[in-house]
C-alpha positions as CSV (number, residue, x, y, z in Angstrom):
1,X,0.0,0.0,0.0
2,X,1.5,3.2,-1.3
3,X,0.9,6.5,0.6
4,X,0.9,9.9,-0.7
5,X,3.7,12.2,1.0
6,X,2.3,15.7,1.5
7,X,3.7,19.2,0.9
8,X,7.0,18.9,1.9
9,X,7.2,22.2,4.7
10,X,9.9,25.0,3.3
11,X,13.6,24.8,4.7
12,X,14.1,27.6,6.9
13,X,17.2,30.0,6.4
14,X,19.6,30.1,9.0
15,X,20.0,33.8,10.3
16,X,23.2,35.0,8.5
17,X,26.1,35.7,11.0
18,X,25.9,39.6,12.2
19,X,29.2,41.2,10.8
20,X,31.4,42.1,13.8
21,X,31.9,45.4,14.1
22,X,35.2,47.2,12.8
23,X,37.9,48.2,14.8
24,X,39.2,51.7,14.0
25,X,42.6,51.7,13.1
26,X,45.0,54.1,14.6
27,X,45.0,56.6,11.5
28,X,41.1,56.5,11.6
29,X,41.3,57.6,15.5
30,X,44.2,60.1,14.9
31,X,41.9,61.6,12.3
32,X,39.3,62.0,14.5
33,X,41.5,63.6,16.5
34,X,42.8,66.0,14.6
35,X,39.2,67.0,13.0
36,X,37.6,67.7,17.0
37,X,40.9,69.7,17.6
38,X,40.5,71.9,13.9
39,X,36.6,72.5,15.3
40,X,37.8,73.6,18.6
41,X,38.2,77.0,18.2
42,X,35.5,77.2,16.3
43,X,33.2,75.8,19.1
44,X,35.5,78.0,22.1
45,X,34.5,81.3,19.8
46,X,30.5,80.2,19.4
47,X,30.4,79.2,23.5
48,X,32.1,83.1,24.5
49,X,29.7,85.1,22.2
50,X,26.7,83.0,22.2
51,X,26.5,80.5,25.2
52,X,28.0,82.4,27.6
53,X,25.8,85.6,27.0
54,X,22.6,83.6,26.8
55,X,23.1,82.5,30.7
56,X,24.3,85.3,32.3
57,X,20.9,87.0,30.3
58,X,19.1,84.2,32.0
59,X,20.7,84.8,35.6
60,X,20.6,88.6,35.7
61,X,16.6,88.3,35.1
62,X,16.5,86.7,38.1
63,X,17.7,89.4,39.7
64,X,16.9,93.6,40.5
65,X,20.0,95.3,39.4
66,X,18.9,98.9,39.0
67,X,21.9,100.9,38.8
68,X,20.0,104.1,39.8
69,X,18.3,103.2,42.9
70,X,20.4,100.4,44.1
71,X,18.7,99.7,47.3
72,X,16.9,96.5,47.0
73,X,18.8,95.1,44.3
74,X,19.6,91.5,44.8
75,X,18.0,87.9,44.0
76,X,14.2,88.7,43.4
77,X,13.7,85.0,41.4
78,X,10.7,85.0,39.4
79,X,9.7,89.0,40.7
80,X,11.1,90.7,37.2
81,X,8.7,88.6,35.3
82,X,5.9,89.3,37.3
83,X,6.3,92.6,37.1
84,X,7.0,92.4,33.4
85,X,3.4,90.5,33.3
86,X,1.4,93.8,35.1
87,X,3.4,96.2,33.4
88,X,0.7,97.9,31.0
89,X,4.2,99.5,29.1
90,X,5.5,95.8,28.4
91,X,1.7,94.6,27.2
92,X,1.6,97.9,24.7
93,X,5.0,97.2,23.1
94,X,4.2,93.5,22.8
95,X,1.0,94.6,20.9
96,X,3.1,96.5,18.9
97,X,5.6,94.1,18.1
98,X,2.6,92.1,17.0
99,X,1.3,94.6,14.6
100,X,4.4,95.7,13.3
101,X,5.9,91.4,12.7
102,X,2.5,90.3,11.2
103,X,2.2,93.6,8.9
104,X,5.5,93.8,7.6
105,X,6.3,90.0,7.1
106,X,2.5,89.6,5.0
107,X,3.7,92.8,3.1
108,X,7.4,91.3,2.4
109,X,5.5,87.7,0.9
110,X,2.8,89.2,-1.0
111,X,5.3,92.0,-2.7
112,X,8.3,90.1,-2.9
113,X,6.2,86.9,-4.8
114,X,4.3,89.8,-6.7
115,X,7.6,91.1,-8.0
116,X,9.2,87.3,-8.5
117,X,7.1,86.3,-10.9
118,X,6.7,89.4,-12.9
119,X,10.7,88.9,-13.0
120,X,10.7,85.5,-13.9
121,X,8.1,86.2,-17.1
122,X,10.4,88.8,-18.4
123,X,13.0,87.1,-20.6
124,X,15.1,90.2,-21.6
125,X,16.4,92.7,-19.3
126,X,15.5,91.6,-15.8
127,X,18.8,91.8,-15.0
128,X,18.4,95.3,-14.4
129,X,15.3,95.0,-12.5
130,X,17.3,92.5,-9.9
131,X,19.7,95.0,-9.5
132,X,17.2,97.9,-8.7
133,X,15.3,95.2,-6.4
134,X,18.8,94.8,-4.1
135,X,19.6,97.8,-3.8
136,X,17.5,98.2,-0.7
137,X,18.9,95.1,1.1
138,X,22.8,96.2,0.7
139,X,21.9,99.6,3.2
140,X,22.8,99.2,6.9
141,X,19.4,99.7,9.1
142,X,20.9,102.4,10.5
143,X,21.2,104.3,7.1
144,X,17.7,103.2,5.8
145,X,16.4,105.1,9.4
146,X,18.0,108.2,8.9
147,X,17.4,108.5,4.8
148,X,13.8,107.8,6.0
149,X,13.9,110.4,8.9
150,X,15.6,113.2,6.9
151,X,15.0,112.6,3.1
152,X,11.9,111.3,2.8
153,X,9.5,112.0,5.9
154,X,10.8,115.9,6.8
155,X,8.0,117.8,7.2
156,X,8.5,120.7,4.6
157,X,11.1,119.6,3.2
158,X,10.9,115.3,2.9
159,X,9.7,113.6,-0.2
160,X,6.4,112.4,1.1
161,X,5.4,115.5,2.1
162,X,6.5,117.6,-0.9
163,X,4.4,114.7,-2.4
164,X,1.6,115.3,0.0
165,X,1.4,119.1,-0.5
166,X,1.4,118.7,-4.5
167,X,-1.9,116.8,-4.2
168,X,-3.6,119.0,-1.8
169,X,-3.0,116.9,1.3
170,X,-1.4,119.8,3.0
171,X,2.6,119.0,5.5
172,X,2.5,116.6,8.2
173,X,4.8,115.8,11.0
174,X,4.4,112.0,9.6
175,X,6.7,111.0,12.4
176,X,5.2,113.1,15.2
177,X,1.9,111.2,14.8
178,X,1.6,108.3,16.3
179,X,-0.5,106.3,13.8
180,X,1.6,107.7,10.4
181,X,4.8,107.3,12.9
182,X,3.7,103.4,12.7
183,X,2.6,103.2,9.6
184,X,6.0,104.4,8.0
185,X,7.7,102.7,10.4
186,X,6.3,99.3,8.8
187,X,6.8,100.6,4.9
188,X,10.5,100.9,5.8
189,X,10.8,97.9,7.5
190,X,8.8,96.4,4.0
191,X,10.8,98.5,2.0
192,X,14.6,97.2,3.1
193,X,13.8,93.7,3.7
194,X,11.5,92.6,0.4
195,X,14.1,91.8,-1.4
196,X,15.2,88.7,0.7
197,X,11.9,87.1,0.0
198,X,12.2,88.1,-4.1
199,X,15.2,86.9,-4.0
200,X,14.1,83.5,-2.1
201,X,10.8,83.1,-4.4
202,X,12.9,84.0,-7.3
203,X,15.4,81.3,-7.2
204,X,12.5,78.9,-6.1
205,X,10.4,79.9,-9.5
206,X,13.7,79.2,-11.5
207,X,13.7,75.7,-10.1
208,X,10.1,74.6,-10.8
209,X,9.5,72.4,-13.9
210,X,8.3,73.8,-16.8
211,X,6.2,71.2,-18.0
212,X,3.4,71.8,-15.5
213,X,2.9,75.7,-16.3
214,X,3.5,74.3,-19.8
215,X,0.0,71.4,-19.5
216,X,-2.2,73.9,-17.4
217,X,-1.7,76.6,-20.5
218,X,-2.5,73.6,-22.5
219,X,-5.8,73.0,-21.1
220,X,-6.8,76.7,-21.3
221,X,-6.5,77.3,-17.5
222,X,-6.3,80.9,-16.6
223,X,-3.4,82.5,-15.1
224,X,-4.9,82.9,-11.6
225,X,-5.6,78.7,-11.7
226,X,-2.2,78.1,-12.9
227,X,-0.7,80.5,-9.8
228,X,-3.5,79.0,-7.4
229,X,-2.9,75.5,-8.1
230,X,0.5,75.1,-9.4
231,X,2.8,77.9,-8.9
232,X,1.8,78.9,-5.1
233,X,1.7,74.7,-3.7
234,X,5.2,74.3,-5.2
235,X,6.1,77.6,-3.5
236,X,4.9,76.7,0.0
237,X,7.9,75.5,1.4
238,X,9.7,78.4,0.3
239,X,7.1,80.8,1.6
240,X,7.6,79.1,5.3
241,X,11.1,79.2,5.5
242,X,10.9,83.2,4.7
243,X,8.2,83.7,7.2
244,X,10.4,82.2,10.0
245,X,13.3,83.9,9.2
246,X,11.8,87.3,8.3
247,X,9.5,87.2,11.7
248,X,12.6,86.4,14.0
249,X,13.9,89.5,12.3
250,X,11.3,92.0,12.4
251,X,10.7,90.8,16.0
252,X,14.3,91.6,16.9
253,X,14.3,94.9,14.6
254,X,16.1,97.9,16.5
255,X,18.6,100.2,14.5
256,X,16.4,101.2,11.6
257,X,13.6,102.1,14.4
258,X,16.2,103.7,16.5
259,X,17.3,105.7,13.9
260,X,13.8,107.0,12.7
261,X,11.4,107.6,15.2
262,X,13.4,105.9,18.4
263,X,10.2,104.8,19.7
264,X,8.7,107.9,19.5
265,X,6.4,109.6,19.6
266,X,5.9,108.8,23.4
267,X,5.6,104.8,22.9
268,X,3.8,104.9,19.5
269,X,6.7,102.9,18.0
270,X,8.1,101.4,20.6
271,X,8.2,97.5,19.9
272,X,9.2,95.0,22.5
273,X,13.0,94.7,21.8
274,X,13.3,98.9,21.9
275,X,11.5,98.6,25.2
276,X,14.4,96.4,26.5
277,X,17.0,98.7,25.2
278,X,15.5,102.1,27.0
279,X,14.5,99.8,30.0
280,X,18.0,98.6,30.1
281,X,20.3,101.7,29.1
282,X,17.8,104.2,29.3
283,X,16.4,103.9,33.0
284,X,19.3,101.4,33.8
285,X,16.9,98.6,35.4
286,X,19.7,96.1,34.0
287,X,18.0,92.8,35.8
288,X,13.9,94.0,34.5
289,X,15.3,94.5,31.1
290,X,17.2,90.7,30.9
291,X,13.4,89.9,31.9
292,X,12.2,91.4,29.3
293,X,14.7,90.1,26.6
294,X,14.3,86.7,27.8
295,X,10.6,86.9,27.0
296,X,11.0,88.1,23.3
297,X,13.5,85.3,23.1
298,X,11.0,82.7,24.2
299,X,8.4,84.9,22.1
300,X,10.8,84.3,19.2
301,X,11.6,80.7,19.7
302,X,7.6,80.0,19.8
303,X,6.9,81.2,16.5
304,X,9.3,80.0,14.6
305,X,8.9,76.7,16.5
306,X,4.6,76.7,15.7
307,X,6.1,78.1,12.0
308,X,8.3,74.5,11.2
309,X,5.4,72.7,13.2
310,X,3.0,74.3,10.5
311,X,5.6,73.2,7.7
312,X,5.6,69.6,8.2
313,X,2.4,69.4,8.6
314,X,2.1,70.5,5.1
315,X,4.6,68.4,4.1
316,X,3.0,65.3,5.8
């Protein structure tokens, strides 16, 4: 009697051997060596002007140092934040901080894409038009202040209000009022800094492939689909990395402020970071003002932070 043999079970693979792991040999290790001792320096330098700063910030907000009334000063622990929290002057300059970041960094995307792709259709000659785009970029803060103070917002004598007189409009002190004082102080901030994001969206237009503008004209889609649907997904990425960096900017913006209004009038213009600088130097409470500086830093960190957050999200 003859049986039938069933399917014969598959032959299982012995686990291959794990390699053993490679000794370094004595040039590997000297290498090593020598490439921690070439970044040394390099790490000494960053630890002196950024490391050790960023705690002695951190340990003089824990304390009153206020070199015109010195008695009291000592450890106060957590007493320069809270009065940082119920000072109506700290709320006010965060609020304007607020305004003047959102406003200016909007204005910087929407003008800076606006001018990118009107760039990038012109095929002859927009060489000169990236030149005239820089040249606002290549002036010290400083410089743009004062041109803006002097030049162009003089009353009687400044640009704008020649320009305002000519059509009826009559001369303003445009920096002795604290809305226009606000106002131009977020056109210059608009003004210098657009061309970083041209120049980013630029550079991110010249990469994009063809082909797709090149189908969507093919199937008759207007020039707002193509921008909506094409141009402006493939130009996300690009549009949150120049958000993050131009908000840590305009959040830490001083010497073109300075320069122009330097706060004024009253506190019209004075943002968070000028608020540390006159609490700091100007009424020399040294311990409030580290207070105050370690909360636009946290301030800054946040946004950028819920910025990359909002990134990969997009990405994902």
């Amino acid at each position: 009697m003859t049986t039938t043999a069933g399917p014969r079970a598959p032959e299982r693979l012995a686990p291959e051997p794990a390699e053993p792991e490679r000794q370094q040999t004595g040039f590997e290790r000297e290498e090593r060596r020598f490439a921690r001792i070439l970044v040394a320096p390099a790490l000494l330098v960053l630890a002196v002007t950024t490391t050790f700063p960023l705690v002695y910030l951190l340990v003089s907000s824990v304390y009153r140092t206020n070199l015109g009334a010195t008695a009291g000063n000592g450890f106060v622990g957590l007493g320069n934040y809270v009065q940082a929290f119920g000072d109506g002057r700290f709320w006010h300059s965060l609020w304007l901080s607020c305004v003047y970041t959102v406003s200016s960094v909007v204005f910087q995307i929407v003008v800076g894409m606006a001018l990118a792709l009107v760039v990038n259709r012109i095929r002859h000659g927009s060489w000169a038009l990236r030149i005239i785009a820089l040249l606002p970029i290549l002036l010290a803060p400083v410089v743009v202040g004062l041109v803006w103070r002097t030049l162009l917002l003089t009353p009687s004598f400044g640009v704008v209000d020649y320009l305002s007189e000519t059509l009826g409009f009559g001369s303003h002190d445009w920096l002795g009022e604290p809305t226009s004082a606000l106002v131009f102080t977020i056109i210059m901030h608009t003004w210098q800094w657009t061309p970083f994001c041209f120049l980013v969206f630029l550079a991110s237009l010249a990469g994009m492939p063809a082909e797709l503008a090149e189908a969507a004209k093919l199937d008759r889609a207007s020039a707002w689909n193509r921008f909506w649907h094409i141009t402006f997904p493939l130009l996300r990425q690009a549009i949150v990395v120049v958000a993050i960096i131009r908000t840590v900017v305009a959040l830490s913006a001083f010497d073109a402020i300075l320069a122009a209004t330097g706060g004024g009038p009253g506190t019209a213009t004075e943002i968070l970071n000028l608020y540390v600088y006159r609490a700091s130097f100007g009424e020399l409470r040294l311990g409030y003002g580290s207070a105050l500086a370690v909360i636009l830093l946290f301030l800054t960190f946040a946004v950028a932070y819920l910025f990359y957050r909002l990134g990969r999200r997009r990405q994902s």
